[in-house]
Each structure stands twice: as C-alpha cells, then as structure tokens.
C-alpha positions as CSV (number, residue, x, y, z in Angstrom):
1,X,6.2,-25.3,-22.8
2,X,9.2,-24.0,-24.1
3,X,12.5,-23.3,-22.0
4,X,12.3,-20.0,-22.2
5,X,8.7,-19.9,-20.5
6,X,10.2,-22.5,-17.9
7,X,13.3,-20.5,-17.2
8,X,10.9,-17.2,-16.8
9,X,8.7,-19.1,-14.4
10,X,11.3,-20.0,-12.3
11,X,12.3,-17.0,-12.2
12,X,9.7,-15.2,-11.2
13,X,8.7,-18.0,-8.4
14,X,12.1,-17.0,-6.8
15,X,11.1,-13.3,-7.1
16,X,7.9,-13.8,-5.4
17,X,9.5,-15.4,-3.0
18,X,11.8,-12.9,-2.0
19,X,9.3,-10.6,-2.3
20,X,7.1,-12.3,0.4
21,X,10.0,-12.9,2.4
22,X,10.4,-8.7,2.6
23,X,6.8,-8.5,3.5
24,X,6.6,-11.0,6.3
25,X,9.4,-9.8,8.0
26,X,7.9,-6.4,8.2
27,X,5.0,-7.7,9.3
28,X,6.6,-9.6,12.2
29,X,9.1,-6.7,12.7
30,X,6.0,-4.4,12.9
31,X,4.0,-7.3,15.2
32,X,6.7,-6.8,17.7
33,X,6.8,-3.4,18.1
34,X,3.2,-2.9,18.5
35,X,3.4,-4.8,21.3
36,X,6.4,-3.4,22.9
37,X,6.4,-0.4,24.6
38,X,8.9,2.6,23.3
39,X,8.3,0.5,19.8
40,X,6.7,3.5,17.9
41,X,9.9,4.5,16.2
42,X,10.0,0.7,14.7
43,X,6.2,1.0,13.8
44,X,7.4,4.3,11.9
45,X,10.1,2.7,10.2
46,X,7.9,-0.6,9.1
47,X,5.2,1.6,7.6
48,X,7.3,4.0,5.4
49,X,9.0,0.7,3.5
50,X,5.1,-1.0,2.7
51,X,4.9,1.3,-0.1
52,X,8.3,-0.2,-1.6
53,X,7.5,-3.6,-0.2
54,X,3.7,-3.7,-1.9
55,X,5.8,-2.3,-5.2
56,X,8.1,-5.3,-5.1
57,X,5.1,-7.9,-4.7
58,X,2.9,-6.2,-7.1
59,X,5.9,-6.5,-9.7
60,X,6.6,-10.3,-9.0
61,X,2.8,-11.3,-9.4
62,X,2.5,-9.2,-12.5
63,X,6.0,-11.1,-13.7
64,X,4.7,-14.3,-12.8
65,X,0.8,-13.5,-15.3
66,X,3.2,-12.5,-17.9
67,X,5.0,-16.1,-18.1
68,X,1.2,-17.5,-19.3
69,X,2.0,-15.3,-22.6
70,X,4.6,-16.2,-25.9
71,X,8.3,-15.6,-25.6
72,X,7.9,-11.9,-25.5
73,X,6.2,-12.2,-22.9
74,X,8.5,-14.6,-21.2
75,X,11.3,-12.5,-21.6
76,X,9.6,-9.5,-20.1
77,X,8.5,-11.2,-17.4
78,X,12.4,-12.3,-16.4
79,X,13.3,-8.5,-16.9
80,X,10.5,-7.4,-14.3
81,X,11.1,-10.5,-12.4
82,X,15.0,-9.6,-11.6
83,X,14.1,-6.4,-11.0
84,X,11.5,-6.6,-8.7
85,X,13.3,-9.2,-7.1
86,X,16.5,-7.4,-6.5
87,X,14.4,-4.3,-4.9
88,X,12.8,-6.7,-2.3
89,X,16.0,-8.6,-1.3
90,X,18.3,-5.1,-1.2
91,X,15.1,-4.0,1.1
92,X,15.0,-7.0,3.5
93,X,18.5,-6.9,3.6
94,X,18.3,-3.2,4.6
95,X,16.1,-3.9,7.2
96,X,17.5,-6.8,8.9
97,X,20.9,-5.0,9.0
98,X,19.0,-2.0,10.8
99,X,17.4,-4.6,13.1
100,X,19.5,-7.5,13.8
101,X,20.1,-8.0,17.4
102,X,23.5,-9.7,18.5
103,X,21.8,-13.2,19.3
C-alpha cells in the first residue's frame, strides 16, 4: 500500500461519512414530520433533496471501490471523493440552516 492509495482511502472514508451524515439527518428530519401534524411541507422538502442525497452516497461508495485499484485509480477516487463530499456537506448544511430551531 502506497501513500497515495492510503491518502485516497482516507479520503473517501471522510466523504462517506459526510455523505451518511446528509442522509441520516433527512431521515430523522423526515421521521419527525411524519409524525407531526402540519409536517407535510417538511415531508416535501426531505423527499425532493433524496435524489441529491442518494447521488452523494452513490459517489462516495463508488470513490471508496476505486481506492482497491493502481494510482490512477487512487487519484480518481480523491477527485470523486472531494466532490461528492463537498455536495453532501453544502446539502446538510443547507438543510440544517433551513431547520435549526433556536434551542
């Protein structure tokens, strides 16, 4: 294992992370408001960003399989990684901002 292939691993851990992070909060976000009432504007909301959500996953996993190959492979994987990455934390950071109650 090379540094390059450890550096791209990391990196796409971190991006399937955040990733992850995106989804479960939609999914709790979208847990509450099913079982609120007047919550149907949330539910809205939560199911128009699983497309981009699903998209951010799916990249990550597919970032993470292409660490197992050579350096090309590794440095295509960091590429999708980052991006993917940056999608899913710009979206949970969207979505928190529209939801975050003064607590």
């Amino acid at each position: 294992m090379d540094i390059i292939n450890i550096i791209a691993v990391v990196i796409a851990i971190a991006s399937l992370l955040a990733a992850l992070a995106h989804v479960g909060y939609l999914a709790m976000l979208n847990s509450a408001a099913n079982k609120r009432a007047g919550g149907g504007p949330i539910a809205d909301y939560v199911r128009s960003r699983w497309p981009i959500a699903g998209g951010a996953t799916a990249g990550a996993v597919v970032a993470l399989l292409f660490t197992a190959g050579g350096t090309v492979m590794d440095i295509l994987a960091v590429v999708l990684a980052v991006g993917s990455g940056a999608v899913a934390t710009k979206a949970l950071q969207s979505t928190q901002t529209r939801y975050r109650s003064g607590g």
